[in-house]
gemmi code that builds the backbone of each chain (N, CA, C; Angstrom):
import gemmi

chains = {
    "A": [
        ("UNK", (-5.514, -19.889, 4.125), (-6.382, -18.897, 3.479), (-6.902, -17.926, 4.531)),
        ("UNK", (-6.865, -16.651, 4.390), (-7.111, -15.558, 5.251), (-8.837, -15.418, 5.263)),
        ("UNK", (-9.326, -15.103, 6.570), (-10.464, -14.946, 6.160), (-11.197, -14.221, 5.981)),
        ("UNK", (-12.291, -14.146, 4.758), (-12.709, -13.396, 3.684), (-14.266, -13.330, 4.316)),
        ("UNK", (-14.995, -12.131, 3.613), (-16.547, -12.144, 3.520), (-16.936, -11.071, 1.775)),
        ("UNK", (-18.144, -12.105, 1.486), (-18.155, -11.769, 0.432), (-18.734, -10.106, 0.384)),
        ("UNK", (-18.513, -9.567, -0.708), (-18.616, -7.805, -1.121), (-19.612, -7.058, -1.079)),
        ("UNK", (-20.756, -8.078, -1.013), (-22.059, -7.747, -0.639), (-22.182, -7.044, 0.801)),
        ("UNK", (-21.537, -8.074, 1.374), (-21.616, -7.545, 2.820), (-20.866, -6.223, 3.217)),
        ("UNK", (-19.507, -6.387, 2.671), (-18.466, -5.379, 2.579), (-19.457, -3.920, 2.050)),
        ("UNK", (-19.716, -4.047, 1.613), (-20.914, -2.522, 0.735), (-21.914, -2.625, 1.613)),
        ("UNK", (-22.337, -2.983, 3.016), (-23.106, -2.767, 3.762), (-22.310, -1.197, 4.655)),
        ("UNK", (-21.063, -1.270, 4.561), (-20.095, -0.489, 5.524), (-20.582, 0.925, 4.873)),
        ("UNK", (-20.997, 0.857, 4.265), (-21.928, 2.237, 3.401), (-22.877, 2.819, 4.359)),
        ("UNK", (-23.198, 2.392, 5.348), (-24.079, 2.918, 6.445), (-23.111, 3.626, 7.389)),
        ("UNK", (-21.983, 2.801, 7.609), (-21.154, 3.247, 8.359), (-20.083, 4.881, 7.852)),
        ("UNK", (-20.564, 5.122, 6.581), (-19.460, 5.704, 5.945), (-20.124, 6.768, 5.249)),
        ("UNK", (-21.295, 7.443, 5.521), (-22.568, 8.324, 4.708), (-21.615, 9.191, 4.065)),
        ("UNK", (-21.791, 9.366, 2.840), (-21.027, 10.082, 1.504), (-20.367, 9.542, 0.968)),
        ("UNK", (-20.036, 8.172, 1.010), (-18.910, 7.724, 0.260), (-18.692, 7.255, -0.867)),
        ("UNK", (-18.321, 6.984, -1.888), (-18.288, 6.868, -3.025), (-17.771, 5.612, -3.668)),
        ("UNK", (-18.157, 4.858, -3.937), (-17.725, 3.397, -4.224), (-17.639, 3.232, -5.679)),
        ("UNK", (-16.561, 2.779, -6.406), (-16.953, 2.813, -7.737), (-15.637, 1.453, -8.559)),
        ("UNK", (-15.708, 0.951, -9.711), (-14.814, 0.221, -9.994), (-13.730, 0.784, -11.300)),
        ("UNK", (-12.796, 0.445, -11.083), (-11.793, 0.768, -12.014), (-11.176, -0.950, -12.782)),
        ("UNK", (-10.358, -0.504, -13.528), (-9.783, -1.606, -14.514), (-9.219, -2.876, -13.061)),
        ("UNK", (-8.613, -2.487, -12.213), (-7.784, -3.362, -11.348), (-8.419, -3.611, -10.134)),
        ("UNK", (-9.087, -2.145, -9.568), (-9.180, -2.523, -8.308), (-10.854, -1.491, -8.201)),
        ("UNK", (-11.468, -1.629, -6.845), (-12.682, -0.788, -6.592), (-11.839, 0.300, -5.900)),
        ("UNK", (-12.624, 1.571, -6.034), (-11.922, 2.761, -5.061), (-13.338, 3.244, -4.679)),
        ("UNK", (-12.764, 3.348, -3.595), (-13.741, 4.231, -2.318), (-13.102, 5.709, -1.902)),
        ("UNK", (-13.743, 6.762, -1.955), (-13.917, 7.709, -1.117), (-14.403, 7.966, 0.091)),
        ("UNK", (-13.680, 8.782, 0.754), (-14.725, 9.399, 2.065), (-13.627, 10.004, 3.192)),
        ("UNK", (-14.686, 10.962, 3.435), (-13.357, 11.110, 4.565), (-12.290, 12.720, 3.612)),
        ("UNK", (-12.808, 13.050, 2.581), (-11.936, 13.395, 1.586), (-10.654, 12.584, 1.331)),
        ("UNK", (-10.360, 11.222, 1.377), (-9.738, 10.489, 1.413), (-10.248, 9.355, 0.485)),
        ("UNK", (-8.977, 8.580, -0.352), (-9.020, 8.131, -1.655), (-8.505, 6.417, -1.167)),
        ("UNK", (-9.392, 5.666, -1.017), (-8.939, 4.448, -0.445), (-8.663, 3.326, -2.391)),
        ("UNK", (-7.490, 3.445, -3.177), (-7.459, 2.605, -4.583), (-7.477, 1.613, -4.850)),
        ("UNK", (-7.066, 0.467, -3.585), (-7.025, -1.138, -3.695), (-7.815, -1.745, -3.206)),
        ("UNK", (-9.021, -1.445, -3.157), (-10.105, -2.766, -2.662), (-10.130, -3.321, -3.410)),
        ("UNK", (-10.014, -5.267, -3.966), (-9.732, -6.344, -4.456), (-11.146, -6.158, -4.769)),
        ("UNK", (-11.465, -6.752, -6.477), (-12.314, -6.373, -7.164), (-13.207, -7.985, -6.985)),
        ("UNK", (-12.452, -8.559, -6.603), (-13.552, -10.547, -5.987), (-14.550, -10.276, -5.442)),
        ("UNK", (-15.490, -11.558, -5.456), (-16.557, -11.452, -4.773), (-16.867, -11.306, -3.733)),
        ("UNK", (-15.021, -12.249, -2.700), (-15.080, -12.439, -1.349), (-13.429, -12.050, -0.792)),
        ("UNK", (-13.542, -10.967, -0.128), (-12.572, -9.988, 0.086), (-11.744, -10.197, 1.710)),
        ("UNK", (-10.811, -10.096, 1.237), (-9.950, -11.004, 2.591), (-10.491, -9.344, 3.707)),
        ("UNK", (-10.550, -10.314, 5.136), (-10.655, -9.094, 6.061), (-9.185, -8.307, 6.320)),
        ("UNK", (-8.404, -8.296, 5.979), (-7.429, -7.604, 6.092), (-7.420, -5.995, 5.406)),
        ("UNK", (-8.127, -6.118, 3.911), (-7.859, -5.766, 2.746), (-9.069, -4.221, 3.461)),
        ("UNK", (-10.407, -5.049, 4.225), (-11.549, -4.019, 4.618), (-11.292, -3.404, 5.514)),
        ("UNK", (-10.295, -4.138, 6.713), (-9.386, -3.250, 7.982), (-8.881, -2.438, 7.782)),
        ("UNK", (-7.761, -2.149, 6.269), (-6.855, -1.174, 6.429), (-7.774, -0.206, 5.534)),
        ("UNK", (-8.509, -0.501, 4.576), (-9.491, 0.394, 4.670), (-10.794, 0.718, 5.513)),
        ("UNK", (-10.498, 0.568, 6.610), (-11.458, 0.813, 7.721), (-10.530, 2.042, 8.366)),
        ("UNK", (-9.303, 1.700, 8.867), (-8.053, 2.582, 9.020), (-7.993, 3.649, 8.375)),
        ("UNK", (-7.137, 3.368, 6.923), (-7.450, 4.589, 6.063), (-8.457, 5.418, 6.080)),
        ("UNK", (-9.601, 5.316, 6.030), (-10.671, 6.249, 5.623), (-11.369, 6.923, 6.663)),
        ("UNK", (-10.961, 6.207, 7.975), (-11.845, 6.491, 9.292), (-13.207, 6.308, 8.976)),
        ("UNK", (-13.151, 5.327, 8.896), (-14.659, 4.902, 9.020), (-15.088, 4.179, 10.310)),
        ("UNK", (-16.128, 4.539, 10.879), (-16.633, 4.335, 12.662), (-16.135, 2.787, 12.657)),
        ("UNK", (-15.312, 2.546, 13.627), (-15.016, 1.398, 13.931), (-15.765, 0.665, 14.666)),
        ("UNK", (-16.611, 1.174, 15.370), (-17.460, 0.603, 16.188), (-18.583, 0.174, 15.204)),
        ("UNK", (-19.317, 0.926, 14.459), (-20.180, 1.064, 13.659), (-19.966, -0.347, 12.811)),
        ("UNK", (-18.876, -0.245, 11.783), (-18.012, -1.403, 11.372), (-18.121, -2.886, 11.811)),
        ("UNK", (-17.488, -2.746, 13.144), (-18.250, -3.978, 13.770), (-19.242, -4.852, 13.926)),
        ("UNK", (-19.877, -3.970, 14.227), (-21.950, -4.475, 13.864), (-21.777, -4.740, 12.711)),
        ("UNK", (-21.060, -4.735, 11.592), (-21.259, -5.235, 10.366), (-20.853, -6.873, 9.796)),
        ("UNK", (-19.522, -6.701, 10.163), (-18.286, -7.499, 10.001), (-17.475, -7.478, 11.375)),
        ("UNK", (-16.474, -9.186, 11.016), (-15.931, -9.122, 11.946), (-14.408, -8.378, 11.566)),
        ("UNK", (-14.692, -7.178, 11.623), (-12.872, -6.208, 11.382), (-12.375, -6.267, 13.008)),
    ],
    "B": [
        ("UNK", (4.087, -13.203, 17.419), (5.072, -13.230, 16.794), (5.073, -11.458, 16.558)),
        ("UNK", (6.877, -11.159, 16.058), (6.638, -9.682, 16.100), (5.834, -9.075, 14.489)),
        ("UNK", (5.833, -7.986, 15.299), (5.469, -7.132, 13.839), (6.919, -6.844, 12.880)),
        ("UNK", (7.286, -6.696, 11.239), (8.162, -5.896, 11.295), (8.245, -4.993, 10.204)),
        ("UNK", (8.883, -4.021, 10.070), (8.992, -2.736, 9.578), (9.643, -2.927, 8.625)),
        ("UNK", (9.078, -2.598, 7.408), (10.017, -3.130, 6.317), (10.182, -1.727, 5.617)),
        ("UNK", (11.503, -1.580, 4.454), (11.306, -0.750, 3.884), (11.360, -0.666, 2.389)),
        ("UNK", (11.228, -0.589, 1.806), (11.140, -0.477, 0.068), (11.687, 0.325, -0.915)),
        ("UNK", (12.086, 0.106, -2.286), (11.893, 1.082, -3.069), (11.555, 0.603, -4.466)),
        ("UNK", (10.796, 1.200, -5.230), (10.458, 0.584, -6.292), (9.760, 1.217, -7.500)),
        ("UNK", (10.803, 1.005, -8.660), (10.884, 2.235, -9.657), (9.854, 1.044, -10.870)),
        ("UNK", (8.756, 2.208, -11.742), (8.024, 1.927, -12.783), (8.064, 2.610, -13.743)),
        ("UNK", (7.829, 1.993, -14.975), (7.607, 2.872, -16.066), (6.146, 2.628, -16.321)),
        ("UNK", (5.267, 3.290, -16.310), (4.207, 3.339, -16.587), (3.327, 4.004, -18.111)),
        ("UNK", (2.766, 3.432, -18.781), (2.254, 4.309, -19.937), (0.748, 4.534, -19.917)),
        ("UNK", (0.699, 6.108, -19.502), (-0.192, 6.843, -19.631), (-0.888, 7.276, -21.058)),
        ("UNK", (-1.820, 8.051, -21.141), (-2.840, 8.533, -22.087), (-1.910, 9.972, -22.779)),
        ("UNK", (-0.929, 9.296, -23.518), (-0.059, 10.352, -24.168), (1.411, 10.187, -24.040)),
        ("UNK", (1.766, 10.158, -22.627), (2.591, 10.021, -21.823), (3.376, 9.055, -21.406)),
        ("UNK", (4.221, 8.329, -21.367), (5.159, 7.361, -20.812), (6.059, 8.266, -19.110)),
        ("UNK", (5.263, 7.538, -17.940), (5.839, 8.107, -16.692), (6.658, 7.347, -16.025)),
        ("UNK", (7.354, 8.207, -15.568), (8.859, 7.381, -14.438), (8.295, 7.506, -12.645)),
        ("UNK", (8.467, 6.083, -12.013), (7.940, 6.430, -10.693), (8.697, 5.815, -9.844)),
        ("UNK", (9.037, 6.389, -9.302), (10.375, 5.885, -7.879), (10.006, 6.305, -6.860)),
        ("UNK", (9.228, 5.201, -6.046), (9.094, 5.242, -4.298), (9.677, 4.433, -3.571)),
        ("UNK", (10.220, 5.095, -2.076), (10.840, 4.733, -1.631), (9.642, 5.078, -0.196)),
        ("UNK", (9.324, 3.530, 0.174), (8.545, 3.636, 1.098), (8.580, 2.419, 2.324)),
        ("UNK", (7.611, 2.774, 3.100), (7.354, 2.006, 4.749), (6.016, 1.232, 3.891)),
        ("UNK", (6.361, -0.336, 4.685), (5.235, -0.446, 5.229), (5.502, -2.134, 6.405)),
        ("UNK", (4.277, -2.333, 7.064), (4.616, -3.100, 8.114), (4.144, -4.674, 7.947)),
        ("UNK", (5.073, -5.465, 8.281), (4.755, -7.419, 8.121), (3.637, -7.493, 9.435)),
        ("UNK", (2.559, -7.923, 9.041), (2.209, -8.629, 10.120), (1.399, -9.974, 10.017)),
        ("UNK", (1.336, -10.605, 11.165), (1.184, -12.390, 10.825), (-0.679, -12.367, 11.735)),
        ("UNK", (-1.531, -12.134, 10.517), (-3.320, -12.374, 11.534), (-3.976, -13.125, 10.825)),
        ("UNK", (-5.205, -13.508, 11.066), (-5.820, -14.440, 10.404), (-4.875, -15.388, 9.838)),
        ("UNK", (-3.858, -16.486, 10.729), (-3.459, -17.544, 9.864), (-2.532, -17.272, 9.098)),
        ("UNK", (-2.406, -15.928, 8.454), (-2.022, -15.623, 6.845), (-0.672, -14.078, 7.267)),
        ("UNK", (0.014, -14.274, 6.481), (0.966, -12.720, 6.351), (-0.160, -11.541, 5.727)),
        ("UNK", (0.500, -10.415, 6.287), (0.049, -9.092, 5.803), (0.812, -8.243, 5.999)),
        ("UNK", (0.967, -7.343, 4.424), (1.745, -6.282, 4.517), (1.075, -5.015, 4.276)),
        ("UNK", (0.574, -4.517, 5.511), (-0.139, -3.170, 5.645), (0.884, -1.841, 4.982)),
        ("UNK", (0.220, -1.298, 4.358), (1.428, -0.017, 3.753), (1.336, 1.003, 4.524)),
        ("UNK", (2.814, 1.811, 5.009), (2.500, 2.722, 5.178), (2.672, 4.320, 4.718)),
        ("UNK", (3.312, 4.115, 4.078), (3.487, 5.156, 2.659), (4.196, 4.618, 0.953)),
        ("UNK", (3.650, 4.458, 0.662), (1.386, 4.812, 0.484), (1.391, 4.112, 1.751)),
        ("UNK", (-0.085, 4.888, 2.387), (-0.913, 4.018, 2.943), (-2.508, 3.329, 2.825)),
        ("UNK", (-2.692, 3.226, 1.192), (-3.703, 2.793, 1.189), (-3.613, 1.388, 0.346)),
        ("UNK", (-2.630, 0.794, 1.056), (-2.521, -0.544, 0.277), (-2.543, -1.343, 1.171)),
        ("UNK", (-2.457, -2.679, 1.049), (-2.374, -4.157, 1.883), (-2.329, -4.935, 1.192)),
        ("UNK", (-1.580, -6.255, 1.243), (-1.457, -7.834, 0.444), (-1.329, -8.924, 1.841)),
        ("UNK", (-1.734, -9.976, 1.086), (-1.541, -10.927, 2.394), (-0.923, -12.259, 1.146)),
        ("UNK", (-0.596, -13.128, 2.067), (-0.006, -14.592, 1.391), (0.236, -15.459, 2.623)),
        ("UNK", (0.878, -16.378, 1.913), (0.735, -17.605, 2.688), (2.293, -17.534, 3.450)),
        ("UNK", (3.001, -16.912, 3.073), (4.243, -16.725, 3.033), (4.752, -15.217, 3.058)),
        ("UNK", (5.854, -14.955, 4.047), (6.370, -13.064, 3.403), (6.584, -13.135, 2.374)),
        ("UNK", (7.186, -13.976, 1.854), (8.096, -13.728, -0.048), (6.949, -13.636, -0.491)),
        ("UNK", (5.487, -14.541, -0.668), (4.457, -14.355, -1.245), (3.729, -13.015, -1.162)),
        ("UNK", (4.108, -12.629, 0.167), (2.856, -11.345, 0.463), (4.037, -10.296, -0.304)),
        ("UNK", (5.491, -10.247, 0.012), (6.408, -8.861, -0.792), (5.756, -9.145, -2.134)),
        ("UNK", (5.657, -10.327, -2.791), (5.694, -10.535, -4.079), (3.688, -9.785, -4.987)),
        ("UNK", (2.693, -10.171, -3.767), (1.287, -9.530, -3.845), (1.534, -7.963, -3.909)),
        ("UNK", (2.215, -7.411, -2.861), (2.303, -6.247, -2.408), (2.844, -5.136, -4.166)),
        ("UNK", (3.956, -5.939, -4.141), (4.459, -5.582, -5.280), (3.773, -5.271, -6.552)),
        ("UNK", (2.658, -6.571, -6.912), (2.208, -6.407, -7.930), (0.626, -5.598, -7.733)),
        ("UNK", (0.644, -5.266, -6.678), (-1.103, -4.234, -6.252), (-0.320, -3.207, -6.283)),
        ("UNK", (0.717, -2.697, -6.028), (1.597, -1.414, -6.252), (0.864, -0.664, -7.225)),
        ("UNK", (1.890, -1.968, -8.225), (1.964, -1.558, -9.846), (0.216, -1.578, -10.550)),
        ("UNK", (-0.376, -2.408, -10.148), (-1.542, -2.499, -10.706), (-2.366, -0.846, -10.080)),
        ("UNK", (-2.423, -0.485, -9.152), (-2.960, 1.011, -8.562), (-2.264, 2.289, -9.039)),
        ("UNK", (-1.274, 1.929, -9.730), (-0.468, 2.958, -10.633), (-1.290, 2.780, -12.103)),
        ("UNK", (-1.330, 1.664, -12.511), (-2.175, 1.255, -13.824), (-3.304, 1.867, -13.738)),
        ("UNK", (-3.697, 1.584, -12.675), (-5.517, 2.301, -12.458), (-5.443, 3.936, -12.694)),
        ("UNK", (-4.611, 4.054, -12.286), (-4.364, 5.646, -11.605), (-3.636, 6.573, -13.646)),
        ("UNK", (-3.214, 5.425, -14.506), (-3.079, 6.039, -15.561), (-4.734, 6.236, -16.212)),
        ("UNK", (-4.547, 5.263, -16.326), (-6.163, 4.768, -17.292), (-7.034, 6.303, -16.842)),
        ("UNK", (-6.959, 6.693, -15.662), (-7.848, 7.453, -15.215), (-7.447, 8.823, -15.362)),
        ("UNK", (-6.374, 9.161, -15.651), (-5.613, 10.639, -15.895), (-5.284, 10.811, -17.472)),
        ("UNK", (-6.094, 12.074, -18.126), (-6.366, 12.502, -19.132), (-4.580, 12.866, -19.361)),
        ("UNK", (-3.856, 13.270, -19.054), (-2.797, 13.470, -18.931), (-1.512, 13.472, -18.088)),
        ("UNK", (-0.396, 13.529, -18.186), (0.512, 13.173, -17.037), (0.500, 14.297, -16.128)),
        ("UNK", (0.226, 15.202, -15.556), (-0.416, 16.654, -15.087), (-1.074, 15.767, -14.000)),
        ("UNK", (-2.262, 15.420, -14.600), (-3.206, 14.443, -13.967), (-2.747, 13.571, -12.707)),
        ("UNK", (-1.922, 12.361, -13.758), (-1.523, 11.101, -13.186), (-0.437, 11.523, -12.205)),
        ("UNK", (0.176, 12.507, -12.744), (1.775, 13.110, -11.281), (1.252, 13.422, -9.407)),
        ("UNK", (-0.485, 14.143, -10.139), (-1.057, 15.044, -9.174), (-1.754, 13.482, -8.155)),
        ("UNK", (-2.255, 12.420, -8.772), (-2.786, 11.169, -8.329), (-2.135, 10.733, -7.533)),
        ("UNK", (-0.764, 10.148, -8.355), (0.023, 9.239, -7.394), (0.910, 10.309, -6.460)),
        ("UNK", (0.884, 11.392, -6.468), (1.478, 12.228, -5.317), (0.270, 12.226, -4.296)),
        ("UNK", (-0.953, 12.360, -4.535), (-1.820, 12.295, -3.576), (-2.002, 11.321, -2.740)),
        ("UNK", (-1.416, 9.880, -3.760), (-1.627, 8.272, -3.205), (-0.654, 8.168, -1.891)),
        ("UNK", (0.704, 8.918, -2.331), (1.785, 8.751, -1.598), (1.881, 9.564, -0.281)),
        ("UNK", (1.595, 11.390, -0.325), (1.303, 11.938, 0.596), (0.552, 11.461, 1.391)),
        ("UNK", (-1.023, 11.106, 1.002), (-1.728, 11.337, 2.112), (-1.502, 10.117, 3.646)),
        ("UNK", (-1.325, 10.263, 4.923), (-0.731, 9.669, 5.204), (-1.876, 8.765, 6.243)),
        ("UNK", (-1.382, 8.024, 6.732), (-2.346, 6.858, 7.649), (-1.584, 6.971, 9.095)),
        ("UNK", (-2.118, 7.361, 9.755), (-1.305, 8.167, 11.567), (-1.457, 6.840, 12.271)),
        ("UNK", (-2.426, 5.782, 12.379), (-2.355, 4.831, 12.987), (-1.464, 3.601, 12.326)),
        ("UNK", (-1.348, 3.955, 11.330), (-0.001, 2.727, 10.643), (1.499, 3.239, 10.707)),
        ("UNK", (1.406, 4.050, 10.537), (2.282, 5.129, 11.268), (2.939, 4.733, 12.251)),
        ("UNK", (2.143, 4.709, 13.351), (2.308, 4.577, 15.183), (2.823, 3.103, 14.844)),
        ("UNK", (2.098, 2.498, 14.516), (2.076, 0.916, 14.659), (3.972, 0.354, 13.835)),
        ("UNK", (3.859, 1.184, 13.101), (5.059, 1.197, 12.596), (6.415, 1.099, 13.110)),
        ("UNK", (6.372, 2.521, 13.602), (7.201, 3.093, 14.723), (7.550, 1.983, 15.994)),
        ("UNK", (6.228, 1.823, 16.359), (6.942, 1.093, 17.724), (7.054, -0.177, 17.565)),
        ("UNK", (6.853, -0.538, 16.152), (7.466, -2.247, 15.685), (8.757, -1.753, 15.701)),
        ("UNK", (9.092, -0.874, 14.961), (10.638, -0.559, 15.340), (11.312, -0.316, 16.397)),
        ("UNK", (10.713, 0.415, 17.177), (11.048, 0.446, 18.406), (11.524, -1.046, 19.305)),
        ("UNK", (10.684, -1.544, 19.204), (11.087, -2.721, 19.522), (11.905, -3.416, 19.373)),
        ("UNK", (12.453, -3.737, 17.668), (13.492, -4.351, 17.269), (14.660, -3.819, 17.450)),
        ("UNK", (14.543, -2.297, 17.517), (16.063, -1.989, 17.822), (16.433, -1.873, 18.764)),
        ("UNK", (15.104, -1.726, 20.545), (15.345, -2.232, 21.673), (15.635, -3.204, 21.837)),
        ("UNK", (15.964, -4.365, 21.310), (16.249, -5.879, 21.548), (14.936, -6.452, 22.250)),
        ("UNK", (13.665, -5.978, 22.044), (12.557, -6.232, 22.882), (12.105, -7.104, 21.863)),
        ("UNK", (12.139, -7.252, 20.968), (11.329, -7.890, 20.051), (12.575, -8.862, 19.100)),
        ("UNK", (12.567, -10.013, 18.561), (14.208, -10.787, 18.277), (13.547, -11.050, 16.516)),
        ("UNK", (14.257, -10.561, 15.745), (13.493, -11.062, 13.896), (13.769, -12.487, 13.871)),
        ("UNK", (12.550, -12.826, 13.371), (12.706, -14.463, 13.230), (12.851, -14.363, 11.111)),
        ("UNK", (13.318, -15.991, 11.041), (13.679, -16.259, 9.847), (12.246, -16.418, 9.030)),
        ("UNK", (12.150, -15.185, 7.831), (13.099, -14.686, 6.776), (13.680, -13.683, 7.178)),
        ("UNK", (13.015, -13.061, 8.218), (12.893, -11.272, 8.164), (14.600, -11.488, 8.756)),
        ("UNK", (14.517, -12.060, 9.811), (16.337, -11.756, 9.995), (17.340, -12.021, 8.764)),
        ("UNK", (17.168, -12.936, 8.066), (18.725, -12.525, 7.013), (17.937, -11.439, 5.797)),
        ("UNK", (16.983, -10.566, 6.082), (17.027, -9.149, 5.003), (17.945, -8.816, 5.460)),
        ("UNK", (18.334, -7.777, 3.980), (18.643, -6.564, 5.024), (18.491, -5.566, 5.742)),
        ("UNK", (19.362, -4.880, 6.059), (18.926, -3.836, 7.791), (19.634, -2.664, 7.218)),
        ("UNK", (18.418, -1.947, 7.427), (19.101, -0.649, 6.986), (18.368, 0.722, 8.043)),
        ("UNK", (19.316, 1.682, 8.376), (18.352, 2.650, 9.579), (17.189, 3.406, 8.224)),
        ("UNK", (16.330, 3.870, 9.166), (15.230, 4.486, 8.553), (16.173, 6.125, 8.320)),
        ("UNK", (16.728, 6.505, 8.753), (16.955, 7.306, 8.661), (18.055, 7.816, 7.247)),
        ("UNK", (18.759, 6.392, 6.794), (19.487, 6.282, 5.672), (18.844, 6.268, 4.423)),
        ("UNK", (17.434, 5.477, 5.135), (16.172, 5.782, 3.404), (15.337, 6.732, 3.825)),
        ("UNK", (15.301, 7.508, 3.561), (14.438, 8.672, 3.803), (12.740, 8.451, 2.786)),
        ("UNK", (11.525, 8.216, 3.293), (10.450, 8.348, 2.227), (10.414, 9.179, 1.365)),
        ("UNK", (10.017, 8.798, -0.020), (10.063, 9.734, -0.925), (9.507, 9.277, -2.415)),
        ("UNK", (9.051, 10.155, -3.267), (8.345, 10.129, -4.557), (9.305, 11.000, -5.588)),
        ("UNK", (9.529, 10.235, -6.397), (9.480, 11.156, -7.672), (8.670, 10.661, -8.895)),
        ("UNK", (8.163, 11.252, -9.897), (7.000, 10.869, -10.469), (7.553, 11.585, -11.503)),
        ("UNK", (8.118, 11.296, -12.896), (8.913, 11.613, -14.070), (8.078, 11.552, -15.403)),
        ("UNK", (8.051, 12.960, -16.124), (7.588, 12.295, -17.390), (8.544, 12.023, -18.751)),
        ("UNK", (8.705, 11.109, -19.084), (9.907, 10.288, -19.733), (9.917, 10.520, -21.186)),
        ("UNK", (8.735, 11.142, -21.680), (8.457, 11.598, -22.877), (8.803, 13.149, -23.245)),
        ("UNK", (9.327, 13.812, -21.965), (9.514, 15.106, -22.094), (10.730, 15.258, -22.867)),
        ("UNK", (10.749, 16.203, -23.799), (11.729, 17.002, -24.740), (12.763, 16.834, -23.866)),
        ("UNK", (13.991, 16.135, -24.252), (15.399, 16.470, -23.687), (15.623, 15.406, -22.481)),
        ("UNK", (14.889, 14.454, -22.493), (14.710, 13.107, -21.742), (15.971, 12.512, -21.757)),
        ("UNK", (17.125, 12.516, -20.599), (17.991, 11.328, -21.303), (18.178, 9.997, -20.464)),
        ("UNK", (17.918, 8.884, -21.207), (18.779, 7.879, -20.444), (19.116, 6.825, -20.295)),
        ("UNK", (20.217, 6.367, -19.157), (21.409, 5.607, -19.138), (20.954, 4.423, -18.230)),
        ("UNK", (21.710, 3.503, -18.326), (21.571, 2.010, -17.656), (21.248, 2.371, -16.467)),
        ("UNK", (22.330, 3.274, -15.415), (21.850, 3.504, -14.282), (20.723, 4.202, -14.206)),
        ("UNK", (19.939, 4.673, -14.363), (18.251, 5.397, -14.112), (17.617, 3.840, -13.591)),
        ("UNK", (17.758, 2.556, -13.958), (17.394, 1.033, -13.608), (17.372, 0.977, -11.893)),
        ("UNK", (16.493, 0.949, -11.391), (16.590, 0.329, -10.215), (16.077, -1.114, -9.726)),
        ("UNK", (16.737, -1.607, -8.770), (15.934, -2.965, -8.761), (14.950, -2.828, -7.567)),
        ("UNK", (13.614, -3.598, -7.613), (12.897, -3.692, -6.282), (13.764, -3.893, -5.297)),
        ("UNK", (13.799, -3.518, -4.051), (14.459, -3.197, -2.428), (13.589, -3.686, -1.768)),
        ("UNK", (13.753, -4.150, -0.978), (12.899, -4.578, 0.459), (14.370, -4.921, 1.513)),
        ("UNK", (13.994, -4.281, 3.048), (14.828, -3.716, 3.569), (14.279, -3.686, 5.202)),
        ("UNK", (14.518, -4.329, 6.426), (14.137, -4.106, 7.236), (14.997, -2.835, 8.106)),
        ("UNK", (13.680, -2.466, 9.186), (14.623, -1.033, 9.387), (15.096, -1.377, 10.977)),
        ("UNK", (16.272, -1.145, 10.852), (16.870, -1.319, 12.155), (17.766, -0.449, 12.367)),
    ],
}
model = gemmi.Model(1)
for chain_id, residues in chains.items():
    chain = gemmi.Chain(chain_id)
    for i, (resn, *xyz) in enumerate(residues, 1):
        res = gemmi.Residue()
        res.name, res.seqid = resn, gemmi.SeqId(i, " ")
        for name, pos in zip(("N", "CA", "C"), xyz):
            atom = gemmi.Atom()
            atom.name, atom.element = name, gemmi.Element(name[0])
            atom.pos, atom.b_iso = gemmi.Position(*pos), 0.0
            res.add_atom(atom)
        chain.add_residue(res)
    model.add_chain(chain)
structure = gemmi.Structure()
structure.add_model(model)
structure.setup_entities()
């Protein structure tokens, strides 16, 4: 099992990411920012770190910043 | 263990808000083995990822978050206008560091610097340059629509060497 932190925490990265837009759809959560459209964040409670990396990637969101949050 | 570069293609019929759409991508994205677990970072699209316990498991995740972000992406487009303009946006916009990371997984394998271990060695191998990335995004309901057995494609997965 890959390891996960639950979504609560994940929606802390909202500090890291000022404007961004978080919202849920039928399948998955989508985030904005960046003018950039991140569609597959896994809609669970507890979200594999892989899934928050490549949207850490995608969106350019401060990696450093990030850190202090989670371990990405 | 190495990274490796896989390549794809993979045709949907999707039903939109009016509309019945045709979608054929032919895309990158990269295997990699962290946390314990497989991951297949996308890189066009690049806003996807699956992980499993297994590659066949993670192609098989990957596959079905595809299709499910195409689903999302109808539900949400008032029309196929809409949904064409979405998933062209999903597919264009591109990720420069998955990209890189991409590239020089390949690099590697076709330097003999890096050796495919089993599954990835008996895929098949195909140059990147023979699949070229690409979208087409069809609306199947349009006046004068025709078609034949071959329009069928099967899912591809394809390492690039």
């Amino acid at each position: 099992m890959s390891a996960s932190v639950l979504f609560k925490d994940v929606e802390a990265l909202k500090q890291c990411a000022k404007g961004s837009t978080w919202r849920v759809a039928t399948h998955f959560r989508i985030v904005k920012y960046n003018n950039r459209v991140f569609p597959a964040l896994p809609k669970h409670d507890s979200i594999e770190l892989g899934h928050i990396r490549k949207m850490i990637r995608y969106l350019g969101i401060d990696r450093d910043c990030a850190k202090k949050i989670l371990p990405v | 263990m190495p990274a490796y570069p896989l390549m794809f293609t993979f045709r949907d019929a999707v039903s939109g808000n009016g509309f019945l759409a045709g979608v054929t991508l032919s895309g990158r994205a990269l295997m990699v083995h962290e946390d314990d677990t497989w991951w297949l970072y996308g890189v066009r699209p690049g806003a996807i990822a699956e992980t499993g316990q297994t590659p066949q498991e993670t192609f098989l995740r990957f596959r079905n978050t595809y299709k499910m972000v195409l689903f999302d992406f109808a539900e949400e487009s008032a029309d196929f206008e809409a949904y064409k303009k979405e998933v062209e946006r999903f597919y264009y916009e591109p990720d420069a560091e998955e990209e890189r990371r991409w590239m020089e997984a390949f690099q590697d394998l076709r330097s003999g610097k890096a050796q495919p271990e089993a599954p990835f060695s008996s895929l098949p191998m195909e140059s990147p340059e023979t699949r070229p990335t690409q979208i087409a995004v069809e609306c199947l309901t349009a006046i004068g629509t025709r078609f034949t057995p071959t329009d069928n494609v099967p899912d591809l997965f394809s390492r690039a060497a």
